[in-house]
C-alpha positions as CSV (number, residue, x, y, z in Angstrom):
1,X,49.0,12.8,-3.5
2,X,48.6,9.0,-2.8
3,X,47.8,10.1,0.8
4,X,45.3,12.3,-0.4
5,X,43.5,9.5,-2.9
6,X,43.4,6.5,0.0
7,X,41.7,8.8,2.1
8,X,39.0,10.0,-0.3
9,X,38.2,6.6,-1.2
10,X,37.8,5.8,2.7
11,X,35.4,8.7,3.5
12,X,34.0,9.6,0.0
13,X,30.7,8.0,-1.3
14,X,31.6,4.7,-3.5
15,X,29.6,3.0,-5.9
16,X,27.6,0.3,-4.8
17,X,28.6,-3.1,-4.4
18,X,25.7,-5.2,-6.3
19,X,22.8,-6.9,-4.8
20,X,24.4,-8.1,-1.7
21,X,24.8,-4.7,-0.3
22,X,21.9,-3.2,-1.4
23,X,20.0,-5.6,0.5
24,X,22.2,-5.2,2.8
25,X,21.9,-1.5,3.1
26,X,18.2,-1.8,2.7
27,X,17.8,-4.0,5.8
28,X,19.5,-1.2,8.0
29,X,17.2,1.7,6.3
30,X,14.3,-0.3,7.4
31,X,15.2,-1.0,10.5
32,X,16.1,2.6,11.2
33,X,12.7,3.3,10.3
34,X,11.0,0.5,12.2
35,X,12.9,1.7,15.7
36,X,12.1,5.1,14.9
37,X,7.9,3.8,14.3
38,X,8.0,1.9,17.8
39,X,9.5,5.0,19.3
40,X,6.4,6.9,18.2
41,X,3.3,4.9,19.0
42,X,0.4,7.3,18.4
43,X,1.5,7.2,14.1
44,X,0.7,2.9,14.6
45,X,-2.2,3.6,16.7
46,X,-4.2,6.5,14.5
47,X,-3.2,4.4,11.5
48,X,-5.0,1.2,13.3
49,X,-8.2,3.7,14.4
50,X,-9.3,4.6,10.6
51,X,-9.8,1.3,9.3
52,X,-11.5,0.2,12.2
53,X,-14.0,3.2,12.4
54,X,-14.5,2.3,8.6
55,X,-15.1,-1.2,9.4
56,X,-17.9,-0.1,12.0
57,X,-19.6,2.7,10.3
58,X,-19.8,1.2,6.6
59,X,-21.1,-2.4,8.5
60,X,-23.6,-0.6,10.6
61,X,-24.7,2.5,9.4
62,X,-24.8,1.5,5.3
63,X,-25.0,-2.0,6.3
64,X,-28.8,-2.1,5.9
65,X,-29.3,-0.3,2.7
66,X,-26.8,-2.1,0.7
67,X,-28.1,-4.4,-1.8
68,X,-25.6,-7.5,-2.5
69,X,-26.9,-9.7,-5.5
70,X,-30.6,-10.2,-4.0
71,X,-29.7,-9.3,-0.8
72,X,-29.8,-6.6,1.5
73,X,-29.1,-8.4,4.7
74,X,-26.2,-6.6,6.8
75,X,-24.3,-9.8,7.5
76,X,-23.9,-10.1,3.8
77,X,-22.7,-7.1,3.6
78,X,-20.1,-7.6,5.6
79,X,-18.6,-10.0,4.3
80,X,-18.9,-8.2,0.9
81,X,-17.0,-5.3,2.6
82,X,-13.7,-6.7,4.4
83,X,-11.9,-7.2,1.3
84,X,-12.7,-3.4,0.2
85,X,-12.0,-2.4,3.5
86,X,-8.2,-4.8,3.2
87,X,-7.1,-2.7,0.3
88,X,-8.6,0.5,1.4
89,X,-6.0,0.1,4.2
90,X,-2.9,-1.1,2.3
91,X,-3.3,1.5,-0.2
92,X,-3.9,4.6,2.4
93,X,-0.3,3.4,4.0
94,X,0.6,5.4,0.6
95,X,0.0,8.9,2.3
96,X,2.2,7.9,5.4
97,X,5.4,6.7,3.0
98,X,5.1,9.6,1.1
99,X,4.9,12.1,4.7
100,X,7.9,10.4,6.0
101,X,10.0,10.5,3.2
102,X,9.1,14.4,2.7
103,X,9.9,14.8,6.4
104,X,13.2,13.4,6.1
105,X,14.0,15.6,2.7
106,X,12.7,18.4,5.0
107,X,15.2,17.9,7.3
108,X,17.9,17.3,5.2
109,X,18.1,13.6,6.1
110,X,17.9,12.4,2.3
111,X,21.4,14.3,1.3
112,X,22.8,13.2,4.7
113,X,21.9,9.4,3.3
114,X,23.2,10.5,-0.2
115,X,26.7,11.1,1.0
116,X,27.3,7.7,2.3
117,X,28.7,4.8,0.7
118,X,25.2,2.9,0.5
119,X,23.1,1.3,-2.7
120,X,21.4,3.9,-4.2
121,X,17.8,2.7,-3.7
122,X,18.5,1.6,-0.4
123,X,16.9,4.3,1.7
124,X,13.4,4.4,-0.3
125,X,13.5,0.0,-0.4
126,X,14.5,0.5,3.3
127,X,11.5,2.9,3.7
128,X,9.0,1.0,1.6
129,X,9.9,-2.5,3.6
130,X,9.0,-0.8,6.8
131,X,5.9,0.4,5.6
132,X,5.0,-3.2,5.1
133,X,5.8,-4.4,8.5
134,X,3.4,-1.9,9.6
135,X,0.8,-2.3,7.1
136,X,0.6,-6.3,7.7
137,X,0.3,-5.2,11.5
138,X,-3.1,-3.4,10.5
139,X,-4.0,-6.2,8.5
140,X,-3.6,-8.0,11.3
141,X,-5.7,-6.1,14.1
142,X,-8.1,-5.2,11.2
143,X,-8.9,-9.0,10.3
144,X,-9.5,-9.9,14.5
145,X,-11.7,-7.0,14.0
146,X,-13.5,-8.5,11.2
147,X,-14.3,-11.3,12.6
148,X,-15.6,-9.8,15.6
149,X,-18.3,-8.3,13.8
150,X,-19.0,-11.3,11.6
151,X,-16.6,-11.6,9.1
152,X,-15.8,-15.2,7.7
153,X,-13.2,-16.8,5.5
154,X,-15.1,-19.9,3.7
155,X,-12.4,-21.0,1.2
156,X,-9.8,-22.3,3.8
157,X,-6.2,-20.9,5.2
158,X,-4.2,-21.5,2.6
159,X,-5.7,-19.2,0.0
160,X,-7.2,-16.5,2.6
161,X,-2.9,-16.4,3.5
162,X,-3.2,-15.9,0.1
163,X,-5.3,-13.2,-0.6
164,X,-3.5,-11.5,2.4
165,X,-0.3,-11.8,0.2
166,X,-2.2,-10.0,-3.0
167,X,-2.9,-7.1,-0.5
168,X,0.4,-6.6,0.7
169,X,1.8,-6.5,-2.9
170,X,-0.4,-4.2,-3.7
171,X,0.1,-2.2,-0.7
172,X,3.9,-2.4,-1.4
173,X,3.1,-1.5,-4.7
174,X,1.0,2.1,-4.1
175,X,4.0,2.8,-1.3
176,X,6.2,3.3,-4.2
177,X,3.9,5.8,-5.5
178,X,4.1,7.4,-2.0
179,X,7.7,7.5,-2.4
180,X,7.8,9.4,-5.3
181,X,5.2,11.7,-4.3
182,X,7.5,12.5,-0.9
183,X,10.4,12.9,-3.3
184,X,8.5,15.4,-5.5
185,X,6.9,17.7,-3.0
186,X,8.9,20.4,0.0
187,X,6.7,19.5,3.0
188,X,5.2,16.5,4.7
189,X,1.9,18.0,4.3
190,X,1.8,18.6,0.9
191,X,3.2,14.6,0.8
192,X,-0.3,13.8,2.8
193,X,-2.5,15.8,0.7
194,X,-1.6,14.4,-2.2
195,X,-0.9,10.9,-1.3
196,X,-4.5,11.0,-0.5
197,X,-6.5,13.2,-3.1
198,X,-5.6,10.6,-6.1
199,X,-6.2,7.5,-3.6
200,X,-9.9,8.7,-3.1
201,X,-11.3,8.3,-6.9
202,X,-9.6,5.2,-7.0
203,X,-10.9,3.4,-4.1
204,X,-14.2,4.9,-4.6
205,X,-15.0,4.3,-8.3
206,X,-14.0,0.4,-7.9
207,X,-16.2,-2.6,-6.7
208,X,-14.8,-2.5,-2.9
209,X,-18.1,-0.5,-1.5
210,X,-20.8,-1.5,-3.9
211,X,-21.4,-4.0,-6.7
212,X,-19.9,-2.7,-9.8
213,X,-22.7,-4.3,-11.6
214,X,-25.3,-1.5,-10.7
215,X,-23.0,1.6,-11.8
216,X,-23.8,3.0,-15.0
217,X,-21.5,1.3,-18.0
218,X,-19.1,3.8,-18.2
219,X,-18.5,3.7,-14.9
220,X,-18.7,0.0,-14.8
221,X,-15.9,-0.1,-17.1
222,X,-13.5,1.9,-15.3
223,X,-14.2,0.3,-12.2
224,X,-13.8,-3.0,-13.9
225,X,-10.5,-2.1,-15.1
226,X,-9.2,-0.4,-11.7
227,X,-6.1,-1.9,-10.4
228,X,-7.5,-1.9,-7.2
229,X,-10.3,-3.6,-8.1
230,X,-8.5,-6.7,-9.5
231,X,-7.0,-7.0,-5.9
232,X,-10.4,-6.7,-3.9
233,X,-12.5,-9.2,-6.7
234,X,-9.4,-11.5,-6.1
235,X,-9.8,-11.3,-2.4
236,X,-13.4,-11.8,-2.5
237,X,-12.7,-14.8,-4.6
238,X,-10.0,-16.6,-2.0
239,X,-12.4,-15.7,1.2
240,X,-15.0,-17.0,-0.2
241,X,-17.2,-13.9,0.3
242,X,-20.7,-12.7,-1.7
243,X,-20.5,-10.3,-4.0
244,X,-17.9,-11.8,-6.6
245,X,-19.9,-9.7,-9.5
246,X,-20.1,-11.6,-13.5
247,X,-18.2,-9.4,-16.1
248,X,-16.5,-9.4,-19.4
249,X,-13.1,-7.7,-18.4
250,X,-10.5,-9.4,-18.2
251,X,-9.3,-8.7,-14.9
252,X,-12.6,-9.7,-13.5
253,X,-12.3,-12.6,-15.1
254,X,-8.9,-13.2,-13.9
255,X,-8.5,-10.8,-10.5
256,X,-5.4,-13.0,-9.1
257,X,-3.4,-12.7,-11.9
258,X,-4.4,-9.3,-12.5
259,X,-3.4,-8.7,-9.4
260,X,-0.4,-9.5,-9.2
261,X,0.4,-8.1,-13.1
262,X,-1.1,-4.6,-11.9
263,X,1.1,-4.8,-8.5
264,X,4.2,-5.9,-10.4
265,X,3.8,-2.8,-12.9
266,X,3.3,-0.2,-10.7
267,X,6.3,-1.4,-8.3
268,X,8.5,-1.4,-11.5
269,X,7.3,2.1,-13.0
270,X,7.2,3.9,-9.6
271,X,10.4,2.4,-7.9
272,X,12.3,3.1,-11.2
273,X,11.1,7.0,-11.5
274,X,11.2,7.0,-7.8
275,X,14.9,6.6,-7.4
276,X,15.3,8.5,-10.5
277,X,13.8,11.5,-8.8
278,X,15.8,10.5,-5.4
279,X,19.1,10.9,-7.3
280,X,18.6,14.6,-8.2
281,X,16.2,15.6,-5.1
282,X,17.0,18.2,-3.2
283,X,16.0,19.2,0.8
């Protein structure tokens, strides 16, 4: 009987071992993932080809028509646009969490994680983490882009690494969302459908295209009090670009910290139900 106990406790799942290991276990989940990324190019490349084609298109082909305060000068547009166009980004990296995380319950990867003796978080915070590294890689091509076609920072390094940091926390943030969404569906393709149908009002009815200030009040409102718009106003703000409308609500008022309060929230609500739901899911 003794025999029989030592050697479930050396192959059975055990509980896990506090912060230490789930860091630990997290680091080697997002690894996994980040090998597994580099061994598949064409998911980094597509996911660097949208942002740029929106970068183009919305600079050139609305550019003109676009009035910013007074202006309807397509270099002022531009500059108006990036920071939409940043958080457009972070937050469509929500579809791709939410796909691969459907793909591995699809293949029975989840309950093949589930039986090891890991944290029990540690694959979705491995997951999540690797989504990052990628995201800040399209952040990356997508700002040298931006500057090709006339973008400018104006407010110095130190708070344009700053606004960079709001959009990765938010970008973290909506991954969670992602997560729980990959958790909650039984194919990758339902995980991309509807990582993306929810992401469309939200990007849309926000200041990141056009100046809130010339929607109708209702609309202003909502936009005003959009997460996502805290984020691009606060970005807007730290570049130093045009288009940083006047408003009464307080996270237009205050976008960094709203920013960050929105991102915070979000990560804790979504992470919480997210490993919630990863507990009971099933392949």
């Amino acid at each position: 009987m003794s025999t029989l106990t030592d050697t479930a406790r050396a192959t059975g799942p055990r509980p896990a071992g506090g912060i230490g290991q789930s860091v630990r276990d997290s680091l080697v989940v997002a690894k996994r993932n980040l090998i597994r990324m580099s061994r598949i190019p064409e998911m980094v490349i597509f996911g660097l080809i949208q942002p740029i084609m929106f970068v183009v298109l919305f600079s050139y082909v609305f550019g003109g028509s676009m009035k910013i305060g007074a202006s309807t000068d397509p270099a002022v547009y531009r500059n108006f646009l990036m920071a939409g166009i940043f958080a457009q980004t972070v937050t469509f990296a929500t579809a791709g969490a939410g796909a691969g995380i459907a793909d591995d319950m699809h293949k029975g990867l989840i309950d093949r994680f589930r039986s090891l003796p890991m944290a029990r978080g540690a694959v979705l915070t491995g997951r999540t983490i690797a989504d990052l590294v990628q995201t800040a890689l399209t952040l990356l091509v997508l700002a040298i882009v931006a500057l090709l076609v006339g973008w400018r920072v104006h407010e110095g390094i130190g708070k344009a690494l700053g606004a960079f940091g709001l959009l990765l926390l938010l970008g973290y943030a909506f991954t969670w969302v992602g997560a729980l969404i990959g958790l909650s569906v039984r194919t990758p393709e339902a995980a991309t459908s509807g990582g993306l149908i929810w992401l469309f009002p939200v990007t849309f009815i926000s200041n990141a295209f056009v100046d809130s200030s010339q929607m109708t009040p209702w609309l202003r409102h909502v936009a005003d009090w959009n997460p996502f718009s805290a984020t691009v106003q606060a970005c807007r703000e730290l570049f130093g670009n045009p288009g940083v409308s006047a408003s009464t609500a307080w996270p237009m008022e205050h976008p960094v910290w709203a920013s960050v309060i929105y991102s915070v929230l979000i990560i804790l609500v979504f992470r919480t139900l997210a490993v919630r739901k990863y507990r009971s899911a099933t392949a």
